[in-house]
N, CA, C and O atoms as a Tripos MOL2 file, in Angstrom:
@<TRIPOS>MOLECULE
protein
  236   235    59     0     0
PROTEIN
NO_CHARGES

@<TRIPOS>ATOM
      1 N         -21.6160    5.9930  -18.4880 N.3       1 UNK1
      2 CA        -20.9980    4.6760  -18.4870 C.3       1 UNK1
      3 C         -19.4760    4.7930  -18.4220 C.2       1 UNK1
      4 O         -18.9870    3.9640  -17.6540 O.2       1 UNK1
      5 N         -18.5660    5.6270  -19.0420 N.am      2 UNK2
      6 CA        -17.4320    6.1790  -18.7110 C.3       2 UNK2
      7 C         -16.9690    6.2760  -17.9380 C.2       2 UNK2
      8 O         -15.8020    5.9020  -17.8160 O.2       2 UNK2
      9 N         -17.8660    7.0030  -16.7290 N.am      3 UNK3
     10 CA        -17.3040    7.4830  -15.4230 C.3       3 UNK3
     11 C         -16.9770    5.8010  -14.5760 C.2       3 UNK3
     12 O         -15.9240    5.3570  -14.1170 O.2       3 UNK3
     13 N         -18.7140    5.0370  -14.6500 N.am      4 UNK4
     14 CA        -18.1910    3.6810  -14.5980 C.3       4 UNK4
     15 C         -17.3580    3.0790  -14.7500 C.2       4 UNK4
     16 O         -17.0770    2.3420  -13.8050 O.2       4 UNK4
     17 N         -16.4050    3.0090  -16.0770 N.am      5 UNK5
     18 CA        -15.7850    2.3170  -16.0900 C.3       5 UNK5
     19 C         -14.1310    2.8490  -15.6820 C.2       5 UNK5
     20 O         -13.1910    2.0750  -15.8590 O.2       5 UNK5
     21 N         -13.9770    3.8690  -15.2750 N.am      6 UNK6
     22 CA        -13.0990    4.6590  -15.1320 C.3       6 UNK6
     23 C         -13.1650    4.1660  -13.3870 C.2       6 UNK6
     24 O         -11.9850    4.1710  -13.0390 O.2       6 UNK6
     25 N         -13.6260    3.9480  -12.7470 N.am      7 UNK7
     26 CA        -14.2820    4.0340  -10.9750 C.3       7 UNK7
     27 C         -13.7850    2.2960  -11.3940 C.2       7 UNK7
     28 O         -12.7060    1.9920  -10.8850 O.2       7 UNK7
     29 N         -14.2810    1.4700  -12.0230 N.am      8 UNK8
     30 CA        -13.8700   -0.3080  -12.0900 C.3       8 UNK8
     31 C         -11.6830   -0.3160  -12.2800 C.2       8 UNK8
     32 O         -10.8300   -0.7710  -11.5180 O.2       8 UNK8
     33 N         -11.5660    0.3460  -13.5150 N.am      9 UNK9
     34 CA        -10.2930    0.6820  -13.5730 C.3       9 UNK9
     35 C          -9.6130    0.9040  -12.3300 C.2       9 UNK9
     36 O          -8.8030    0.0570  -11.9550 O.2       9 UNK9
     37 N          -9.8240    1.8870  -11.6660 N.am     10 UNK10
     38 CA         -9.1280    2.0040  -10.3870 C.3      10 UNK10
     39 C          -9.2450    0.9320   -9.4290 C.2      10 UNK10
     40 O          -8.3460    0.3670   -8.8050 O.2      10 UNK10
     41 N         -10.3370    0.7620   -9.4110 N.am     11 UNK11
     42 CA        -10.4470   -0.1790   -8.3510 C.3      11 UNK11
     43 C          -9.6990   -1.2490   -8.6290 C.2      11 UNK11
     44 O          -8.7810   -1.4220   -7.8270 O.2      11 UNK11
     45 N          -9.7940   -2.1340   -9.6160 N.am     12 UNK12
     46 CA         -8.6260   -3.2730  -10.3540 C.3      12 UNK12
     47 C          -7.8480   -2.9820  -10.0830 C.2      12 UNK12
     48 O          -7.1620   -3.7700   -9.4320 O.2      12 UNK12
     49 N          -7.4260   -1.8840  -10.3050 N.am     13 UNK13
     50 CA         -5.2520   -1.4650  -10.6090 C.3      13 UNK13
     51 C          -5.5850   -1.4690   -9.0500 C.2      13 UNK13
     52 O          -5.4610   -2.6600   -8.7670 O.2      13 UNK13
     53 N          -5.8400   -0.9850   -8.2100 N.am     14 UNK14
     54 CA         -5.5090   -1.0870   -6.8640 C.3      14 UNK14
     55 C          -5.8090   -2.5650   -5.9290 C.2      14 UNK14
     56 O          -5.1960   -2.9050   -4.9180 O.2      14 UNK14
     57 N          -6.7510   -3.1800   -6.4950 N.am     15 UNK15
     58 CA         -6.6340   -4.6270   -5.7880 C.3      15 UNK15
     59 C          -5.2970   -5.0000   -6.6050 C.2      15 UNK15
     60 O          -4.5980   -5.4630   -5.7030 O.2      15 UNK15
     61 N          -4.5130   -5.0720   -7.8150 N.am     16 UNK16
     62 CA         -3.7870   -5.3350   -8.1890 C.3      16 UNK16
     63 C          -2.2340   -5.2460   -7.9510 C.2      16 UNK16
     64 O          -1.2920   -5.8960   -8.4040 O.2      16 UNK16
     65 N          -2.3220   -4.2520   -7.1180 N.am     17 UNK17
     66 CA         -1.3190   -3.6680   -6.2030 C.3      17 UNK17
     67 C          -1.2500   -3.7200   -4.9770 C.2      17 UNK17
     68 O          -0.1850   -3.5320   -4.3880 O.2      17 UNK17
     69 N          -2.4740   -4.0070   -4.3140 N.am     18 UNK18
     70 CA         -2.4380   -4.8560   -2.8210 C.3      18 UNK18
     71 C          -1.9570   -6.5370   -2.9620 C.2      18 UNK18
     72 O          -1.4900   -7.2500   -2.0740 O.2      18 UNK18
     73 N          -2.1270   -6.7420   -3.8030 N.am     19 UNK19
     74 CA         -1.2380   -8.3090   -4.5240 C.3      19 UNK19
     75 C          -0.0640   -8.7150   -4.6790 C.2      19 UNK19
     76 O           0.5830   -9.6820   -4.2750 O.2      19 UNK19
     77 N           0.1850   -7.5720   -5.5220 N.am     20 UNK20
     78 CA          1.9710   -7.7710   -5.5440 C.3      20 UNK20
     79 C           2.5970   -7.3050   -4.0270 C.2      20 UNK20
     80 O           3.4540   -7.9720   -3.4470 O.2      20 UNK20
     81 N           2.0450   -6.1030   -3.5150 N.am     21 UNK21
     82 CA          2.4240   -5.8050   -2.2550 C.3      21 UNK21
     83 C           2.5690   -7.1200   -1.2670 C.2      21 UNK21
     84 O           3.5930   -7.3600   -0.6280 O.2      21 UNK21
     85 N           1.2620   -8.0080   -1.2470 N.am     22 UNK22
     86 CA          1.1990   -9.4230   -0.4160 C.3      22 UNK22
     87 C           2.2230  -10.0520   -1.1220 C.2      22 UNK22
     88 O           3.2300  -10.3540   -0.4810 O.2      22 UNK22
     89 N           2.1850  -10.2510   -2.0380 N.am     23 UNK23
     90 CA          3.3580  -11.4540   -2.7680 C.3      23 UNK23
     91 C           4.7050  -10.7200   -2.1700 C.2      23 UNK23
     92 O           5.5930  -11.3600   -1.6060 O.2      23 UNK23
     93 N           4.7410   -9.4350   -2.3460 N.am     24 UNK24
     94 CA          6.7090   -9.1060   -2.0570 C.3      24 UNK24
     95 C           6.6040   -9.7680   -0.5690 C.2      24 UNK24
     96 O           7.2000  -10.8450   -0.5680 O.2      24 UNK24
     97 N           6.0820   -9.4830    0.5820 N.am     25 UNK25
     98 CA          5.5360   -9.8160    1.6030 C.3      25 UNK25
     99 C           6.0750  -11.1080    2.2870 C.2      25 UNK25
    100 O           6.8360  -11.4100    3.2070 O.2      25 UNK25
    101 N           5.3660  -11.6480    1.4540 N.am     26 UNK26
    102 CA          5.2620  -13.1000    1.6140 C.3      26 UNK26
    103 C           6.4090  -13.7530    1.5530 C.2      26 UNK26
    104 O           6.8010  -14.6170    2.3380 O.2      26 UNK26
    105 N           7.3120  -13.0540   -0.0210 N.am     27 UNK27
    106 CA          8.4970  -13.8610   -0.4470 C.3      27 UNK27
    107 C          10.0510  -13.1080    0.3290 C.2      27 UNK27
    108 O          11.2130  -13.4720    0.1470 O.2      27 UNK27
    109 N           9.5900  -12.0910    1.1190 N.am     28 UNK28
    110 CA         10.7510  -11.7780    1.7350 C.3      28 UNK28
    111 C          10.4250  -12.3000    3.1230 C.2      28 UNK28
    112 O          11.1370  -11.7260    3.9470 O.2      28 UNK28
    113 N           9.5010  -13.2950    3.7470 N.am     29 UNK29
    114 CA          9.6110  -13.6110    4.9110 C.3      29 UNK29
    115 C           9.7210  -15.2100    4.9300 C.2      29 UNK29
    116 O          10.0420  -15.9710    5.8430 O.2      29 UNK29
    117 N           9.4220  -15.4010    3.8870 N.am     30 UNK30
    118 CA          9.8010  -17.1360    3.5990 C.3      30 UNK30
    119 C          11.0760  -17.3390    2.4270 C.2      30 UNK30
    120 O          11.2280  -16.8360    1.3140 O.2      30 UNK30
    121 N          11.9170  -18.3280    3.2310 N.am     31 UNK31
    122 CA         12.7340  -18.6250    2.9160 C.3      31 UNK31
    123 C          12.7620  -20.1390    1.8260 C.2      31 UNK31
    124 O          11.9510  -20.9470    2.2790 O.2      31 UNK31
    125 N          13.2740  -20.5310    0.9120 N.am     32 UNK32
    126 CA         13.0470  -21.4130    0.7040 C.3      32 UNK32
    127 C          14.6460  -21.9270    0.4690 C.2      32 UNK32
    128 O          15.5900  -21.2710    0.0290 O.2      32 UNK32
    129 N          14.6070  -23.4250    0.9480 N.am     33 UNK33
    130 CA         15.9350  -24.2110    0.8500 C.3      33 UNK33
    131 C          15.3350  -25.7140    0.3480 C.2      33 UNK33
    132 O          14.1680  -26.1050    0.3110 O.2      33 UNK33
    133 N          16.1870  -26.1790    0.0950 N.am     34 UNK34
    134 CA         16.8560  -27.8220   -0.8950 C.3      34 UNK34
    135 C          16.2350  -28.5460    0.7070 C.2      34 UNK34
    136 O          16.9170  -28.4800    1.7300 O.2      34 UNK34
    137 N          14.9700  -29.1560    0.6730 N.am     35 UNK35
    138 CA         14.6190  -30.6590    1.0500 C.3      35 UNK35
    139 C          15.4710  -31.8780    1.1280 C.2      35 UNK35
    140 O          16.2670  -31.9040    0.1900 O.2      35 UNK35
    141 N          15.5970  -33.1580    2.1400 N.am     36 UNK36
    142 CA         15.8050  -33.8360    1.7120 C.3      36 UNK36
    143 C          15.7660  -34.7740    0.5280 C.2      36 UNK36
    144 O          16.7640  -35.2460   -0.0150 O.2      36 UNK36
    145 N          14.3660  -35.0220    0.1460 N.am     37 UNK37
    146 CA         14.4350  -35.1550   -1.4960 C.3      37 UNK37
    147 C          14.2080  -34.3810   -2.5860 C.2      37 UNK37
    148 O          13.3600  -34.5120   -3.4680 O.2      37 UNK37
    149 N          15.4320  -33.1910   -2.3710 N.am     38 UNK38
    150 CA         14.7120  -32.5020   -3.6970 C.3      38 UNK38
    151 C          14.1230  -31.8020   -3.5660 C.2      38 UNK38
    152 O          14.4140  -30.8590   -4.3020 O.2      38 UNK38
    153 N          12.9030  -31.5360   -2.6750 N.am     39 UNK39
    154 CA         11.5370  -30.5030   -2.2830 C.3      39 UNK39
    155 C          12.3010  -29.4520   -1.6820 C.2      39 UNK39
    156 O          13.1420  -29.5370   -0.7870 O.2      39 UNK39
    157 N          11.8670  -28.4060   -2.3310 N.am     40 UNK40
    158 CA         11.6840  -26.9440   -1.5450 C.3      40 UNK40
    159 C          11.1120  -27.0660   -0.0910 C.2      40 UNK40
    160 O          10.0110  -27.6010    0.0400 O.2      40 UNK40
    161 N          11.7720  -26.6170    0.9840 N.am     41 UNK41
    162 CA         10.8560  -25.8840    1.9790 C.3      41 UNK41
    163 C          11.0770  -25.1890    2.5810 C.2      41 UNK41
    164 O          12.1380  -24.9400    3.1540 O.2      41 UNK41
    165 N           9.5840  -24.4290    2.6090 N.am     42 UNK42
    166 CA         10.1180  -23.2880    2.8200 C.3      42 UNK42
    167 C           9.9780  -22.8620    4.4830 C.2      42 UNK42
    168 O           9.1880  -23.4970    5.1820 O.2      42 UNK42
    169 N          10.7680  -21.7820    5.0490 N.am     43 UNK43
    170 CA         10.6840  -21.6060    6.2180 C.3      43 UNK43
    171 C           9.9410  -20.4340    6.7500 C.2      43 UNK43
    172 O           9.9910  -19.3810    6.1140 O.2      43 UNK43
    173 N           9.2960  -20.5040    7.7900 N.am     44 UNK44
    174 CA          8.7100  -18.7070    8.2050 C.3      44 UNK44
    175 C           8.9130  -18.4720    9.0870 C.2      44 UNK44
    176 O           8.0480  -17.8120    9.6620 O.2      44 UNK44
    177 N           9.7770  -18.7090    9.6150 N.am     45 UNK45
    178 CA         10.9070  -17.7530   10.6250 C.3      45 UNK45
    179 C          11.9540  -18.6870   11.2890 C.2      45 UNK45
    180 O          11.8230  -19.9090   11.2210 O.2      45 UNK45
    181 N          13.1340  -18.0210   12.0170 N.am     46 UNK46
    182 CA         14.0110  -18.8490   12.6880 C.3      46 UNK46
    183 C          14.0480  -18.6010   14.1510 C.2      46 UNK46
    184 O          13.7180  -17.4940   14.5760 O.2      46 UNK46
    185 N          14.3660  -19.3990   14.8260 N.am     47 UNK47
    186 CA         14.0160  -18.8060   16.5320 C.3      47 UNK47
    187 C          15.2600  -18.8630   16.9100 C.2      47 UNK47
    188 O          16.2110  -19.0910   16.1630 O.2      47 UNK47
    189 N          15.3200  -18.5960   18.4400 N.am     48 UNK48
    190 CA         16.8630  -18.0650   18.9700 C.3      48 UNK48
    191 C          17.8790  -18.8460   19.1340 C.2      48 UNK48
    192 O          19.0830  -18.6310   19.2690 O.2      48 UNK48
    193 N          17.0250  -20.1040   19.0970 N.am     49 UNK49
    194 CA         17.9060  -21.2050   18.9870 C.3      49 UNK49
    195 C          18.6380  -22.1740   17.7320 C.2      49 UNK49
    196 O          19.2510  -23.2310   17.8790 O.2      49 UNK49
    197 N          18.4570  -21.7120   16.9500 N.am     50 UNK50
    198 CA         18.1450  -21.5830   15.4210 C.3      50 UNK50
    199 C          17.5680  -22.5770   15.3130 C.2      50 UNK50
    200 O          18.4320  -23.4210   15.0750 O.2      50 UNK50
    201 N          16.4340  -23.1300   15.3410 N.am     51 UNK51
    202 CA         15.8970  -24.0870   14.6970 C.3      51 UNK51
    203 C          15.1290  -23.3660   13.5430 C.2      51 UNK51
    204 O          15.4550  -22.1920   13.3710 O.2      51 UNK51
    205 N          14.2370  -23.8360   12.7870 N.am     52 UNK52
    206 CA         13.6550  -23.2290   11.8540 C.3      52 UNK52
    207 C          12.6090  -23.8330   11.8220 C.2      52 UNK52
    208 O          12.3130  -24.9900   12.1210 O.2      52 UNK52
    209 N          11.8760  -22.7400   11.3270 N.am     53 UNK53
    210 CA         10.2610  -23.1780   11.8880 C.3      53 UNK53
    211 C           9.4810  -23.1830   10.1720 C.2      53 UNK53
    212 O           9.4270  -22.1930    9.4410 O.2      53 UNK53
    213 N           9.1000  -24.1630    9.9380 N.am     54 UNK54
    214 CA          8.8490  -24.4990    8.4280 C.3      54 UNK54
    215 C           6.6800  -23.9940    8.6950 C.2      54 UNK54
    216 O           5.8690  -24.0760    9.6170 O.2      54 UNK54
    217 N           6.6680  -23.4380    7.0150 N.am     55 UNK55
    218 CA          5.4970  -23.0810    6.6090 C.3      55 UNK55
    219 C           4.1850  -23.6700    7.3930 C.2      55 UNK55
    220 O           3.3920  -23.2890    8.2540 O.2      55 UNK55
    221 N           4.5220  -25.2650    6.2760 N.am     56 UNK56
    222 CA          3.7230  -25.7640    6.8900 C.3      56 UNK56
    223 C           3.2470  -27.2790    8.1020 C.2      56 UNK56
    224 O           2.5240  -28.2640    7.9520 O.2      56 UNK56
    225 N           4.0800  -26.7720    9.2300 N.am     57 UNK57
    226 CA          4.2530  -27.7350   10.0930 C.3      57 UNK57
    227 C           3.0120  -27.6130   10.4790 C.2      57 UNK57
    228 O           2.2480  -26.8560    9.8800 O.2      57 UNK57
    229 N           2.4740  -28.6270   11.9540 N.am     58 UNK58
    230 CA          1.0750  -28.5940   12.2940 C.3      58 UNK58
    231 C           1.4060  -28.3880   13.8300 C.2      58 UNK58
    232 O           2.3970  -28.6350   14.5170 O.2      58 UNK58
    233 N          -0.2930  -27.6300   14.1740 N.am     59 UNK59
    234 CA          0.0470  -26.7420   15.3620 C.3      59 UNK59
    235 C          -0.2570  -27.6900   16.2210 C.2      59 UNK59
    236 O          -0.1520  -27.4840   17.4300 O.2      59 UNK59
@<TRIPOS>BOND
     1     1     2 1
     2     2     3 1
     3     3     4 2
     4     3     5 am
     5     5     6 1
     6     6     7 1
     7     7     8 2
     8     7     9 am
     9     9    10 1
    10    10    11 1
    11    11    12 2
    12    11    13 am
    13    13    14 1
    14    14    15 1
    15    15    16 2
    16    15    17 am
    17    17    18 1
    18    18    19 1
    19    19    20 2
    20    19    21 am
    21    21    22 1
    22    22    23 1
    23    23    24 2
    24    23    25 am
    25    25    26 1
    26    26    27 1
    27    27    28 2
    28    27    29 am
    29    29    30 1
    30    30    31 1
    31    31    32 2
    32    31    33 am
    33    33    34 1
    34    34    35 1
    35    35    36 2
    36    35    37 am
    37    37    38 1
    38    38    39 1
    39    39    40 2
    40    39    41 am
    41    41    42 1
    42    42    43 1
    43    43    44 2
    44    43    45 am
    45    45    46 1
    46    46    47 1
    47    47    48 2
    48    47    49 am
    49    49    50 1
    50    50    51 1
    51    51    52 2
    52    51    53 am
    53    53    54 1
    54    54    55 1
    55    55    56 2
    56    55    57 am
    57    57    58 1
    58    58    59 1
    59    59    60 2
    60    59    61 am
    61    61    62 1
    62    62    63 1
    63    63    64 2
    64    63    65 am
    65    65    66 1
    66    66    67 1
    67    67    68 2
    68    67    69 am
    69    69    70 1
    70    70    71 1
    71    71    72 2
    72    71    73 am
    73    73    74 1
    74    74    75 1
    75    75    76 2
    76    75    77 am
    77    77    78 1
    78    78    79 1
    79    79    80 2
    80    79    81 am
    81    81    82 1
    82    82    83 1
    83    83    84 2
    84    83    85 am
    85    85    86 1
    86    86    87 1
    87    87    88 2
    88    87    89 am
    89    89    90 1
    90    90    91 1
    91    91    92 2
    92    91    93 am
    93    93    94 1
    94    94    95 1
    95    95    96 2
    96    95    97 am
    97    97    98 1
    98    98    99 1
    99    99   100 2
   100    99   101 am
   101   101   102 1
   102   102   103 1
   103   103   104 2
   104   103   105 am
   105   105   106 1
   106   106   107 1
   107   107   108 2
   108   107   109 am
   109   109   110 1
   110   110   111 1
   111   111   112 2
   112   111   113 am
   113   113   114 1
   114   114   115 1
   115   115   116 2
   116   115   117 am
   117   117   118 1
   118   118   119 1
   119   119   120 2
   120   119   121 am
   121   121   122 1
   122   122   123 1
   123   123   124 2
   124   123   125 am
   125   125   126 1
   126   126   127 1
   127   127   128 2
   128   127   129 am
   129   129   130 1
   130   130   131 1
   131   131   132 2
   132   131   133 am
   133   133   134 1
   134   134   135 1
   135   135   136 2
   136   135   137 am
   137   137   138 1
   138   138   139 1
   139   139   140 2
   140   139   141 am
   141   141   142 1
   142   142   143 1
   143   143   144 2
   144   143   145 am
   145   145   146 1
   146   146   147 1
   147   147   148 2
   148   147   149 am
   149   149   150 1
   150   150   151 1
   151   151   152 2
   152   151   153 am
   153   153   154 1
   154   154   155 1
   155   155   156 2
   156   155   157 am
   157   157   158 1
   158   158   159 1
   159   159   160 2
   160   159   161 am
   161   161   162 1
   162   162   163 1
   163   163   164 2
   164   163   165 am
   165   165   166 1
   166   166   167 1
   167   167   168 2
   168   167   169 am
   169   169   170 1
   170   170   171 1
   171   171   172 2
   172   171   173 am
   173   173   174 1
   174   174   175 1
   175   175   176 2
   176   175   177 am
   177   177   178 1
   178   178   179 1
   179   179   180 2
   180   179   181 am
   181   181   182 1
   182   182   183 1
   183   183   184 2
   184   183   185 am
   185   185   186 1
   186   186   187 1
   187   187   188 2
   188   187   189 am
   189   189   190 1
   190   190   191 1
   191   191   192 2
   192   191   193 am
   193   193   194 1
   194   194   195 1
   195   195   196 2
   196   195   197 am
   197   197   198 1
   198   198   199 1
   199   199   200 2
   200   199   201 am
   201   201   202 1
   202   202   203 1
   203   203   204 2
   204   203   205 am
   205   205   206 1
   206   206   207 1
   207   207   208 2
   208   207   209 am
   209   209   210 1
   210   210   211 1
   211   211   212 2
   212   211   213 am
   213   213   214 1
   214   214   215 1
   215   215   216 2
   216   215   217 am
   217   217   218 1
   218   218   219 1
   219   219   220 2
   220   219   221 am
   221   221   222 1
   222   222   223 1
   223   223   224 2
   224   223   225 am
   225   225   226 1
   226   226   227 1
   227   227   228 2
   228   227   229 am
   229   229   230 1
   230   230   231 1
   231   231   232 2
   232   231   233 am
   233   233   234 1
   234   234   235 1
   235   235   236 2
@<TRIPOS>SUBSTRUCTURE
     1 UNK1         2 RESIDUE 1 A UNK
     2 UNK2         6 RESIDUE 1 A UNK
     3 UNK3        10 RESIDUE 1 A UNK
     4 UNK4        14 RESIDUE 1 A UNK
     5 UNK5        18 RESIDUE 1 A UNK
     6 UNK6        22 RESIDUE 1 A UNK
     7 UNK7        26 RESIDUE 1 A UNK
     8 UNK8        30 RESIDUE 1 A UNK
     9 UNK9        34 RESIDUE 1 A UNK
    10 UNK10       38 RESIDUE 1 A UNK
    11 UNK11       42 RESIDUE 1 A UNK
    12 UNK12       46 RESIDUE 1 A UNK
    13 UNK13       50 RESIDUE 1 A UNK
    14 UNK14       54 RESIDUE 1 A UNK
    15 UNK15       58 RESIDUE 1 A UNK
    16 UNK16       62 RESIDUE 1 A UNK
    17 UNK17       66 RESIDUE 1 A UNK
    18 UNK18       70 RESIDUE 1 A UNK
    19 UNK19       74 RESIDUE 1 A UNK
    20 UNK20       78 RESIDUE 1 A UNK
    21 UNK21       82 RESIDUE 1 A UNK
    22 UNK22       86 RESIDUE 1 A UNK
    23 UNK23       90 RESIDUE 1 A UNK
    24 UNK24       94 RESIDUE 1 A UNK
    25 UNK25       98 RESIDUE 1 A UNK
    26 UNK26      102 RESIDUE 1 A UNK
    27 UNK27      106 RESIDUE 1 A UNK
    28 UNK28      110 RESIDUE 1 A UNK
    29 UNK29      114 RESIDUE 1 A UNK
    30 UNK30      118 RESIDUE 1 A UNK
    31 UNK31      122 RESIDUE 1 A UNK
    32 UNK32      126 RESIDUE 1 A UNK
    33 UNK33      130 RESIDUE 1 A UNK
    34 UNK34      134 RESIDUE 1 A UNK
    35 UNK35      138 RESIDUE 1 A UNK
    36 UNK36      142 RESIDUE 1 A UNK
    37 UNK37      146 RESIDUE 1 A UNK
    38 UNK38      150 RESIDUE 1 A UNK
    39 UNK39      154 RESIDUE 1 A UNK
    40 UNK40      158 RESIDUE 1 A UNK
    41 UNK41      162 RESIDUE 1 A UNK
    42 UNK42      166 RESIDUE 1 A UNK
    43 UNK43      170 RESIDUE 1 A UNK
    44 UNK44      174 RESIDUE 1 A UNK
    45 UNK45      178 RESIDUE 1 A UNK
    46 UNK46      182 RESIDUE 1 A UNK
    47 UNK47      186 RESIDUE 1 A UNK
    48 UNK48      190 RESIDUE 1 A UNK
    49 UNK49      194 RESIDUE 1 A UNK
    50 UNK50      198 RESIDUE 1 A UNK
    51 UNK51      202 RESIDUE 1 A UNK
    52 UNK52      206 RESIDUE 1 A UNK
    53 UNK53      210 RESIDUE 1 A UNK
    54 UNK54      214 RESIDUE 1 A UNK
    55 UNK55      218 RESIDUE 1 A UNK
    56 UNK56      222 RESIDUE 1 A UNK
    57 UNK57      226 RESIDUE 1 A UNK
    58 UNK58      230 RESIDUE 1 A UNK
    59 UNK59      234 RESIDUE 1 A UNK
């Protein structure tokens, strides 16, 4: 049962670290700035023209 739980351990700590890996990820490619009212939004990328292309616009 040891070895078990030793084999669950790893496995946790490593989904746990593919997580934070996604989160750093995530938060160094979105930008977030001051809304017109107040609201955060955030951006996921800028194009050549600089417009800025927000999270969640619709396709």
């Amino acid at each position: 049962m040891n070895y078990l739980e030793n084999v669950f351990q790893k496995i946790y700590t490593l989904i746990e670290s593919v997580k934070s890996i996604k989160n750093q990820i995530y938060n160094t490619c979105t930008k977030s700035q001051s809304g017109i009212n107040g609201k955060k939004i955030q951006y996921l990328a800028q194009r050549v023209d600089g417009k800025k292309i927000p999270i969640d616009r619709k396709l």
